[in-house]
N, C-alpha and C positions, 0 to 999 in steps of 0.2 A: 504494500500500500504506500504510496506516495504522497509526498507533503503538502500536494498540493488541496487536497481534502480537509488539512486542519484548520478549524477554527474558523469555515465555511458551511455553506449548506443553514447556518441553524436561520433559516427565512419562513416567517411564519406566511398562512395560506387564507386569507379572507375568507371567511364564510357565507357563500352565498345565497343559505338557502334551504337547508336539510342538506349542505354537502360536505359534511363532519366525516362521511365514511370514503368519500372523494380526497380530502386533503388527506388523510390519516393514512392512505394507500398509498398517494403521492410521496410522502414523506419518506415510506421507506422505499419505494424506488425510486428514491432520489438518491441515497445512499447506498442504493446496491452498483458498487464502482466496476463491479467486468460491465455491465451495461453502459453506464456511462463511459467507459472508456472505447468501448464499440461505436456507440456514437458520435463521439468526438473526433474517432479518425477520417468521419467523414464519409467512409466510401458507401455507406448505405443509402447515398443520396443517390449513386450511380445503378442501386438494384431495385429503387424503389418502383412501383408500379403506380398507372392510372387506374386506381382503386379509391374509394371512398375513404376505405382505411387506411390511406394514407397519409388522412388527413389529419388525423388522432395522432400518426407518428411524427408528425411535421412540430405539431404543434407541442407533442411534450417535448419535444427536444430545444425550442424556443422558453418553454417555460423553465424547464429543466437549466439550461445557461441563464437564467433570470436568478433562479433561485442561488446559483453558485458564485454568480457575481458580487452580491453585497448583502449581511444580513439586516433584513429589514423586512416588511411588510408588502405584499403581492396577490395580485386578485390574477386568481385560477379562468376569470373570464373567459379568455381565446380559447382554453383549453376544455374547458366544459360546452360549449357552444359547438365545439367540432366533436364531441361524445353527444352531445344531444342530435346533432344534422346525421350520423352515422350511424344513430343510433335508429333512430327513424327510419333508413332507408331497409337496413336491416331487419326492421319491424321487431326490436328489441325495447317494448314501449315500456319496461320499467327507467328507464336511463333516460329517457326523453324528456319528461319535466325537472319539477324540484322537489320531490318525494325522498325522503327517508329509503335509502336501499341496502342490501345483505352487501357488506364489503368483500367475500370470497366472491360472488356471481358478477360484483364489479371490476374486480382483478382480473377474474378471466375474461371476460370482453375487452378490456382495453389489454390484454397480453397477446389475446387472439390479436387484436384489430394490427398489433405491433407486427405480429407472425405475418398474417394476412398479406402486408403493406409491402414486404422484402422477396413473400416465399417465392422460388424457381425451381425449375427442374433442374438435379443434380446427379451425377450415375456415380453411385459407388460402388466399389469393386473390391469383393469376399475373397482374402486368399489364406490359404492354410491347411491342413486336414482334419478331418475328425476324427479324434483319437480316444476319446474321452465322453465321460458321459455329459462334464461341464462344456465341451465343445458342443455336442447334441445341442444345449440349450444355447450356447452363444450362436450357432447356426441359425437358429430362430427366430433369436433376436438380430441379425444383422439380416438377416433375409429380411424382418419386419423392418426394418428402418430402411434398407435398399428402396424396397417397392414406399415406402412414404416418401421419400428424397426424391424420388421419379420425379412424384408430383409436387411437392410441395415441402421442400429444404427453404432453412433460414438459419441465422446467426444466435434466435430469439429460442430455438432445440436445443442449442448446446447449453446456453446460459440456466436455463427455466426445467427444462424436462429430463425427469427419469424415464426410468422402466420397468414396471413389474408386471410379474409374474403370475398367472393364474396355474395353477394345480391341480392334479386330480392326482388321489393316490392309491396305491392297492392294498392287495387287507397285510402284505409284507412290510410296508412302509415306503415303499418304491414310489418311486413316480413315475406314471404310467404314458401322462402327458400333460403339456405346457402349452401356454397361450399368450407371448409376450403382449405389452399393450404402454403406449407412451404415456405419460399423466405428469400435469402441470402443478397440482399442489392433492396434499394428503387431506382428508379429513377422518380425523382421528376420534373413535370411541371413548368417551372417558368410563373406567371401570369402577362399580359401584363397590371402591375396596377405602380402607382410612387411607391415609396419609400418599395419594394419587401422585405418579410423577409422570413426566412425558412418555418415559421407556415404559411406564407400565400401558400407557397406549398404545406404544408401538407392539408391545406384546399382544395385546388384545386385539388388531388392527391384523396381526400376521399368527393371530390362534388358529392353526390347525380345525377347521372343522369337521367334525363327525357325524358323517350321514347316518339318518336312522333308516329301518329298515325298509321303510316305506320310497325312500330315498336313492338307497344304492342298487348300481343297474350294474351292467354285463358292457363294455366298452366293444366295438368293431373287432379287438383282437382275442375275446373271448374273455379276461380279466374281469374280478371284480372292481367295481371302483367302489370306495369307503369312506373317502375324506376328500376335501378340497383345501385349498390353504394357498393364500398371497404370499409368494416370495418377493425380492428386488435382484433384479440383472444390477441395474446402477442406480443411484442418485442423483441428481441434476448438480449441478455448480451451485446455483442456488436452490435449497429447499424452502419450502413455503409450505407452513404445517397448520392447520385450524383444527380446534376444538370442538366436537357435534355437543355444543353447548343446550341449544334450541333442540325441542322435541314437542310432539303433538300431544303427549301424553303428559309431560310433565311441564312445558313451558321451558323455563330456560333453566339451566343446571348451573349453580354458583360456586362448583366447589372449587378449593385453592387447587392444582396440578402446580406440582412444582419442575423446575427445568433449568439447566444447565445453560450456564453462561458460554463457555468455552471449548467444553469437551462433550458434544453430542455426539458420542461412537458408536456409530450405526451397523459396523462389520459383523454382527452375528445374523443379521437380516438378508445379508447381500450372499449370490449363489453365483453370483460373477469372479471375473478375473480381480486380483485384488482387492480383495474386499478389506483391508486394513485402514486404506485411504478414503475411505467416507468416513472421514473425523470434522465435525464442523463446530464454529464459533456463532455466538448470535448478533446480531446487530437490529433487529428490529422488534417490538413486542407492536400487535396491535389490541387496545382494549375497547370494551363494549359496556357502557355500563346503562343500565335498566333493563327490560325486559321486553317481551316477544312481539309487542306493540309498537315498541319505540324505545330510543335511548339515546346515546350520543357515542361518537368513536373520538380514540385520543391517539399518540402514539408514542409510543419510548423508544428514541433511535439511540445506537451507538454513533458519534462521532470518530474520526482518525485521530482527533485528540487524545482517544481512550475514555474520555467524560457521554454521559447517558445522559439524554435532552428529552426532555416533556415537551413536546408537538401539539399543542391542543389548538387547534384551529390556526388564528392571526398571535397565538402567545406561546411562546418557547424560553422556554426555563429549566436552569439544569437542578437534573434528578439522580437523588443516593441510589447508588447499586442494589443497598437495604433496601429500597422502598419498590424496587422494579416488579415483586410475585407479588400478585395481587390475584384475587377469583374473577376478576375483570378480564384477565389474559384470555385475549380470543383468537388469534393468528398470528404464526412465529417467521419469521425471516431469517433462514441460518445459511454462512457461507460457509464454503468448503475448504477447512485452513489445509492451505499449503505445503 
């Protein structure tokens, strides 16, 4: 990380509106610096396409150099105006007005819109042999990624997106067969156990499940199948984790989950080629406070300073590392330390 991040960025985001869950997402991609340094080189001007969405990526990158310029106060204006005209044409009519909306379903439309704006056809090319039962699966997954790059490669894959793994197993414990699949951010089960921590979701999230008998059938190759179970090929550069806080039956779930600052070691989940190196650091909390009606979003970024800033709309103020778990914590932003 370079110096040029310190003791910038802390520019608060006018509120214009119910758009509390709009700056508080801004905030931490404004701080995730592989993106910002992708943009800054510029050459994304040269793959961008005559698409609507490109008009989303035009415009956070004007805001985004607004924000880094000088810390002070700035209306999100230009930038919510080209999510609202795109969002429209889209016929994505929660994002259209000025309504109060879920900050994961607005992350993924402005991340797509980012994808969308760059993506090309790209031919990758598989070389190596299958020697291994971890090659079987890596074949899968680069076959899956080959045939998506065909169609639609971007810069916005590498940063943002992992890969996991669907599973079936047999009554030996084997795996009988896999279903890779791209995915942009986790949403994580919190388990109704005391003292909740992230990995106890991640545990819950990749539980092995056991089909009952009503369930388990006979596979193409004659096999029972018994279980299913999410593995991970990889994890993205940047992970983006939220909390299935909200539910139909209970409203919304307040409990504290606690979670690691620095050391998010994610290698007992991963069935890829080194798995030791998805160790990740956090830099962003987003929080949610009130309930399923309504509430307001904040944000806790890390700075390159090493100091944690309170984001809360147009006011930014620095906050104790104490004070960062709160039961507020609604979706995480961890990078991939190096």
């Amino acid at each position: 990380m370079t110096d040029k991040y310190k003791d910038k960025g802390l520019t608060g985001l006018a509120n214009l509106g119910n758009t509390c869950f709009m700056n508080t997402t801004l905030q931490c991609l404004s701080h995730t610096y592989s993106f910002n340094d992708f943009l800054e080189h510029g050459t994304y001007k040269q793959k961008i396409k005559k698409k609507p969405e490109s008009l989303v990526l035009m415009e956070w990158d004007k805001l985004r150099d607004m924000v880094w310029s000088e810390n002070c106060i700035i209306s999100p204006g230009g930038f919510l105006t080209s999510v609202q005209k795109v969002a429209k044409i889209k016929e994505k009519h929660l994002f259209t007005g000025f309504a109060q909306n879920d900050l994961p379903e607005f992350l993924t439309f402005i991340i797509d819109c980012f994808h969308t704006a760059i993506m090309r056809e790209v031919n990758m090319k598989i070389k190596g042999n299958v020697l291994t039962d971890k090659d079987k699966v890596a074949k899968k997954c680069f076959d899956m990624m080959k045939n998506m790059y065909k169609k639609e490669y971007s810069e916005i894959l590498d940063i943002f997106y992992g890969i996991h793994v669907s599973s079936v197993k047999g009554e030996d414990g084997n795996t009988l067969s896999c279903n890779p699949e791209p995915f942009l951010m986790l949403d994580l089960p919190v388990p109704d156990i005391k003292n909740v921590s992230l990995i106890n979701c991640f545990d819950e999230y990749t539980k092995k499940e056991t089909l009952d008998d009503d369930n388990q059938y006979i596979n193409d190759e004659g096999d029972k199948v018994v279980a299913r179970q999410i593995e991970f090929w990889k994890f993205p550069e940047v992970l983006i984790v939220t909390l299935k806080r909200f539910t139909n039956s209970i409203g919304k779930n307040q409990c504290l989950v606690d979670f690691p600052f620095d050391n998010l070691d994610l290698s007992k989940y991963v069935i890829g080629y080194d798995p030791h190196s998805f160790n990740y650091e956090l830099y962003g909390i987003c929080n949610h406070s009130g309930g399923v009606m309504g509430g307001h979003y904040y944000a806790y970024v890390k700075n390159a300073n090493n100091k944690w800033y309170d984001f809360n709309d147009a006011r930014v103020q620095e906050i104790k590392e104490a004070d960062l778990k709160t039961p507020y914590a609604y979706c995480f932003f961890y990078r991939k330390k190096k």
